[in-house]
C-alpha positions, -999 to 999 in steps of 0.1 A, spaced: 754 634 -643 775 664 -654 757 700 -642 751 710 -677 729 672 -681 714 674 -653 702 714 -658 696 704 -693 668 676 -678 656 705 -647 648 728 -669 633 703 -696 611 690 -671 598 728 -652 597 744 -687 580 721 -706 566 699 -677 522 703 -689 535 695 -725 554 664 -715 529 652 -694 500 653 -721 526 636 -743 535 609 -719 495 605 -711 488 604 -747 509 576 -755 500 556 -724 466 562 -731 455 568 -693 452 592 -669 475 624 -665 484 611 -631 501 579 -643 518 603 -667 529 622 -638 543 596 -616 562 582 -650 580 614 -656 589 618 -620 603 587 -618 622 592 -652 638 622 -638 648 598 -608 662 575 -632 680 602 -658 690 624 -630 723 600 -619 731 591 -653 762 611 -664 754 611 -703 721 629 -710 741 658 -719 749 637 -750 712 632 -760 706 646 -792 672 648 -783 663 654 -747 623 659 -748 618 628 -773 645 610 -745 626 620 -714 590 611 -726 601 572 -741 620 572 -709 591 578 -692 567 557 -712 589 529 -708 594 532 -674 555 534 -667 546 503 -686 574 486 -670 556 493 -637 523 479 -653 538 448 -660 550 441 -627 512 452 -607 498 433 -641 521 400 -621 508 406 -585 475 391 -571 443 410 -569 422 417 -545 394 390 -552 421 364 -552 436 378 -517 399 378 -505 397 342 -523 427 327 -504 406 331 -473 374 317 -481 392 285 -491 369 255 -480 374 229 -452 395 202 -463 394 182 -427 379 151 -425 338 153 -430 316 126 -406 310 106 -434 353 102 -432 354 108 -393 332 75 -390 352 59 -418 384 68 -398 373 53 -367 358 23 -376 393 19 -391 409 22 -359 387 2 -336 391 -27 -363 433 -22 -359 427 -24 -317 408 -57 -323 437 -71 -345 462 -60 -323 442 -72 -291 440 -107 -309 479 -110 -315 497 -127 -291 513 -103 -269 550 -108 -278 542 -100 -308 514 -70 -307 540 -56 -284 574 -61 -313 549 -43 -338 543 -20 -317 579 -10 -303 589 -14 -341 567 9 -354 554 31 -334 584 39 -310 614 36 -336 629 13 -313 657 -11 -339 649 -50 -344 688 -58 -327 673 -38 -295 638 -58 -298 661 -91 -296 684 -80 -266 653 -69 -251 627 -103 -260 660 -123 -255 650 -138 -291 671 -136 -321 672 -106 -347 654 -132 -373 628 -141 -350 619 -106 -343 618 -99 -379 593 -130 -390 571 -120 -356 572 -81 -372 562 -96 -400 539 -122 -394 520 -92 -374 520 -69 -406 503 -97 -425 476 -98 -401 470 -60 -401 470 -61 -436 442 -86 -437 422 -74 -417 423 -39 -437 415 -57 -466 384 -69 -452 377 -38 -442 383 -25 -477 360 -53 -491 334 -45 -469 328 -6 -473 325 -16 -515 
C-alpha cells in the first residue's frame, strides 16, 4: 500500500474508530466486540493492499470491508461442529457384539469344529491350508502328492459341507 493509503486508512480507523465501530455493530446486529475484531481484521486485510488510496470512499470502504469480512467468519464457525456434537461423538453406544450375539457367535463356531472334525482329514486339513493360511491349490498338490483338480473338488466338496451345516444352523435359530 502506498504511504498516503495506508495513512489514509491509520488515521480513518484512530479518528473515527467509536463511529465505525457502532456502524459496523449496527449492521451486524451484535455485539461491539464482534464489530471490533471485524475492523481490526479489515485493517489487516486493507493495510497490504496498494490501492485504497484510490477509494473514493474510504469510511463507507472500511465498514463493508469489515462487515463482509465478519460474516465471512460466521459462516465458516456456522460450518464447524458444536460442542454437544463433540460431547455427542463420545457417548456413542456400544456397537460390539451383545450376549444375545456372543452366544449366537459361538454356537456358530462350535457347530464349524464339529463339521470340520467330521471331514476326513485330507480334506479338513486342504480347507484349512486353503483358507485359512493362504497357502495356493498347486502347493496343496505338491504337498498331498494329489493333482491340482483333486485339491480343488476336495476344497470344494468341504465348502459344500460347511455351507450345510450353516444352513441348518440358519433354519434352526428361525
Amino acid at each position: 500500500m502506498s504511504v498516503s493509503g495506508l495513512g489514509k486508512l491509520r488515521a480513518l480507523l484512530t479518528d473515527r474508530y467509536d463511529v465505525l465501530k457502532s456502524q459496523v455493530a449496527k449492521r451486524l446486529g451484535s455485539s461491539s466486540d464482534m464489530a471490533g475484531d471485524a475492523l481490526h481484521d479489515a485493517y489487516v486485510r486493507l493495510a497490504v493492499r496498494d490501492d485504497f488510496d484510490k477509494v473514493q470512499y474510504p469510511q463507507t470502504y472500511l465498514v463493508n470491508a469489515a462487515v463482509n469480512g465478519a460474516i465471512d467468519q460466521i459462516r465458516r464457525d456456522v460450518r464447524l461442529v458444536s460442542e454437544s456434537e463433540i460431547d455427542g461423538l463420545f457417548e456413542l453406544p456400544y456397537e460390539g457384539p451383545g450376549p444375545e450375539r456372543t452366544v449366537d457367535g459361538n454356537a456358530r463356531l462350535e457347530l464349524m469344529v464339529k463339521v470340520l472334525e467330521s471331514l476326513p482329514p485330507r480334506r479338513c486339513a486342504l480347507l484349512v491350508e486353503y483358507r485359512v493360511h493362504g497357502t495356493g491349490t498347486t502347493e496343496l498338490a505338491r504337498r498331498w502328492g494329489i493333482s491340482k483338480v483333486m485339491v480343488r473338488r476336495e476344497i470344494q466338496a468341504a465348502h459344500k459341507s460347511c455351507l450345510e451345516a450353516m444352513s441348518k444352523l440358519e433354519q434352526n435359530n428361525k
